[in-house]
Backbone bond lengths (Angstrom), bond angles and torsions (degrees), N, CA, C in turn:
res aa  C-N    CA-C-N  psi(-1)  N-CA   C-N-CA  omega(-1)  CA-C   N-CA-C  phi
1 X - - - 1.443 - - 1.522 109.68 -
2 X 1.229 118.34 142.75 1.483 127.61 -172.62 1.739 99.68 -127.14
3 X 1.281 92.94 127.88 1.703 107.38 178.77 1.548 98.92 -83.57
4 X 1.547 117.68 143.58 1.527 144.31 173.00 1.777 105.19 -43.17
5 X 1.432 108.99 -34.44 1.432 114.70 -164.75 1.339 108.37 -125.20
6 X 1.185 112.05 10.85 2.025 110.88 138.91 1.388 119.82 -95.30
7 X 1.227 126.99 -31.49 1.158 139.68 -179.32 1.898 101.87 -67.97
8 X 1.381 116.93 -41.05 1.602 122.30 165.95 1.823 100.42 -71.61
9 X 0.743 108.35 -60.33 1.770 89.10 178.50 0.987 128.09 -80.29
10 X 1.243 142.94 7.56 1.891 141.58 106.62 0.890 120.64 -29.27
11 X 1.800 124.82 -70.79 1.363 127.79 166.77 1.386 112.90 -22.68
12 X 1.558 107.99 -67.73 1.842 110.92 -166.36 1.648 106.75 -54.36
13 X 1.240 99.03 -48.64 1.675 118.88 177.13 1.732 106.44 -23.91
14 X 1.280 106.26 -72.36 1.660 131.74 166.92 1.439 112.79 -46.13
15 X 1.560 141.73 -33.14 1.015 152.05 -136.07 1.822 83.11 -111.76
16 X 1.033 109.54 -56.25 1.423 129.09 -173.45 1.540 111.12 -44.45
17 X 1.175 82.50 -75.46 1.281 113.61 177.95 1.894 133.11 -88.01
18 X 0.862 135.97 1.88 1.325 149.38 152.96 2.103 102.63 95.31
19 X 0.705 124.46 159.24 1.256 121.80 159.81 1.361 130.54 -116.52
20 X 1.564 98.92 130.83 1.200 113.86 -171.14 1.616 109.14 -175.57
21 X 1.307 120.79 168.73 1.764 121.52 -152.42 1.613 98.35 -69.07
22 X 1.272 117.32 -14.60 1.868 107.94 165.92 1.484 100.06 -56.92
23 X 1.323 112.30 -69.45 1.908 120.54 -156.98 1.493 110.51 -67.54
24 X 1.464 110.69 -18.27 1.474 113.39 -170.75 2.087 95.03 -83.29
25 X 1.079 107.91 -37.54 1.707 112.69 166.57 1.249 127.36 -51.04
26 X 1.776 116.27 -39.77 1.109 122.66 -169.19 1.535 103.00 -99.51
27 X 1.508 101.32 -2.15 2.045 107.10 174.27 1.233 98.12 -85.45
28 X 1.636 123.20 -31.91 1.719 119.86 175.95 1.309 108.89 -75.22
29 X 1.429 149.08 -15.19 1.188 132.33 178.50 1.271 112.11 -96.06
30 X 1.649 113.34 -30.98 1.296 91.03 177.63 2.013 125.12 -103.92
31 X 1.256 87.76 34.29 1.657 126.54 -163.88 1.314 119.25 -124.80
32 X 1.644 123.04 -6.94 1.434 105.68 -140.27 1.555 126.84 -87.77
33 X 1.711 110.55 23.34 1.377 119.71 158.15 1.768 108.45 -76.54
34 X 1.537 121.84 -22.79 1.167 126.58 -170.56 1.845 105.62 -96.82
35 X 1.723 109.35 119.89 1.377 105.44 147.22 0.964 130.56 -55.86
36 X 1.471 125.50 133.03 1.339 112.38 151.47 1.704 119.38 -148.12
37 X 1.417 104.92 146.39 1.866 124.67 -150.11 1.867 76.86 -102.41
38 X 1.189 100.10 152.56 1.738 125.09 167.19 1.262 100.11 -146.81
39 X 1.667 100.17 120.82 1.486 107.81 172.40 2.076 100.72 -153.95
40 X 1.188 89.42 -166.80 1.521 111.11 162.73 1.632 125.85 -38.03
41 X 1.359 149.34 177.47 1.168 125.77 151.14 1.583 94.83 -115.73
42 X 1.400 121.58 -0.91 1.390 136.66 -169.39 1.259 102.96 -95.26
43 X 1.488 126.14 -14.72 1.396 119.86 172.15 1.560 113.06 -103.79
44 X 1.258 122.15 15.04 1.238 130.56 176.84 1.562 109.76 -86.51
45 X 1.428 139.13 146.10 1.276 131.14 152.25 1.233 114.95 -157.27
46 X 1.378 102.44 150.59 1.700 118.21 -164.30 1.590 129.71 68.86
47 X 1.704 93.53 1.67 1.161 89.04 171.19 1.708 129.99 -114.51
48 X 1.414 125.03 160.61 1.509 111.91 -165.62 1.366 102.84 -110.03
49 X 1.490 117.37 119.41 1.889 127.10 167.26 1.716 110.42 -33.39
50 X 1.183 106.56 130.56 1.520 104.30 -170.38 1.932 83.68 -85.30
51 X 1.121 114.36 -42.58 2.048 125.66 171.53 1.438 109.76 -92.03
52 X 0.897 124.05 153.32 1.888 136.45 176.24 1.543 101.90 -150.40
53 X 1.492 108.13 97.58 1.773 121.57 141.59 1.240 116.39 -103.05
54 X 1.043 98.82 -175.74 1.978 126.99 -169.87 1.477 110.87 -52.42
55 X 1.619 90.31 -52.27 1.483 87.55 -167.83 1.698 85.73 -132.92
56 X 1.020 159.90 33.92 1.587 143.62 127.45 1.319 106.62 -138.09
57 X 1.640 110.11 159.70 1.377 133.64 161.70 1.255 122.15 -114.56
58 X 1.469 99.79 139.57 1.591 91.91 -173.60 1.643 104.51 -130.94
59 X 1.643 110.56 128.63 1.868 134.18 -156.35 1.468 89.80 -116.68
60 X 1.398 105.46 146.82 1.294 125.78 -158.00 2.332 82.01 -110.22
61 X 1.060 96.68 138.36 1.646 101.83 160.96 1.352 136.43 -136.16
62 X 1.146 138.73 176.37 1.598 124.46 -159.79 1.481 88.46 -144.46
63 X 1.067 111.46 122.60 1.509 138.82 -174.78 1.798 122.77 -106.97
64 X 1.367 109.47 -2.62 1.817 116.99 -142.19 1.567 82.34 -78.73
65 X 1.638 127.12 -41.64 1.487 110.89 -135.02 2.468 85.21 -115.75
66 X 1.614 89.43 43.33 1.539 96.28 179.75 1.699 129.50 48.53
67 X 1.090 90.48 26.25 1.972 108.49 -175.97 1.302 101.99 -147.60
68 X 1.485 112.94 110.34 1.680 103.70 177.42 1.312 117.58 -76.89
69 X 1.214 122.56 153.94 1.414 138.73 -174.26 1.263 129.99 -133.35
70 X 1.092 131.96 107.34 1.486 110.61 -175.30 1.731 107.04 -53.59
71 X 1.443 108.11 170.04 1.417 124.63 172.95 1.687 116.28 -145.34
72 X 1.222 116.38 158.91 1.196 110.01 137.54 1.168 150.85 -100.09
73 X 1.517 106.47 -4.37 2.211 137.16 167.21 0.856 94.31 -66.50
74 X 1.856 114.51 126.05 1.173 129.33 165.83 1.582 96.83 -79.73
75 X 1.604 119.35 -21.36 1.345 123.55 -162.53 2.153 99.27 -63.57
76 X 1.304 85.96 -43.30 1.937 101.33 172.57 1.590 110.04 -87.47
77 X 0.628 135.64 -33.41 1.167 109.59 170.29 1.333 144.56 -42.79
78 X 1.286 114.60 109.29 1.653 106.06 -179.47 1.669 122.13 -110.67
79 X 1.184 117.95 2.13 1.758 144.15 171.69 1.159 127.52 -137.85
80 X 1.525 124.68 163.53 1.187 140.37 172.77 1.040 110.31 -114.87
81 X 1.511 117.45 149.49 1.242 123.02 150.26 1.875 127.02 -111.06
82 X 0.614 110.25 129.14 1.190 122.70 -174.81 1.725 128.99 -105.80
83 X 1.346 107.25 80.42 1.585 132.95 -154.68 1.598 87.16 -91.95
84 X 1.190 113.81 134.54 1.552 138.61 140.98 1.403 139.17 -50.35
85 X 0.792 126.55 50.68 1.890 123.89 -175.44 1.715 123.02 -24.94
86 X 0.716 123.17 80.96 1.267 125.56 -157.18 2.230 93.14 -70.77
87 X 1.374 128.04 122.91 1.336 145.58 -165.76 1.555 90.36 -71.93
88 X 1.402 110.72 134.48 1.439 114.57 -147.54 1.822 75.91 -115.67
């Protein structure tokens, strides 16, 4: 389960700080009950950003049954993903 107001202070975290495999490291240490995937936002599909900025999205995923999944339950959720917006 992922609380409403960790998922906002990650976000800001990222906002701050830009994303990329430095910040996604320092989201695992100071995170490290929480997965989290960094990729594309162009390699994502069918799924809906639980956050929407400029330049990243960030997808909630469910990890429990060893196959990640996106979700939309914050109650299931056990990761983030953290997609890149590539400036169109």
């Amino acid at each position: 389960m992922l609380e409403p107001d960790v998922i906002d202070r990650i976000s800001n975290f990222v906002q701050e700080h830009g994303l990329d495999e430095a910040v996604v490291t320092n989201l695992r240490g100071a995170w490290p009950k929480i997965h989290f995937t960094y990729c594309f936002d162009d390699d994502i599909s069918g799924a809906k950003p639980v956050r929407e900025f400029a330049d990243f999205n960030v997808y909630l995923v469910d990890g429990r049954e060893h196959c990640l999944k996106f979700t939309a339950d914050l109650q299931a959720a056990t990761g983030l993903v953290l997609a890149h917006v590539e400036p169109e």
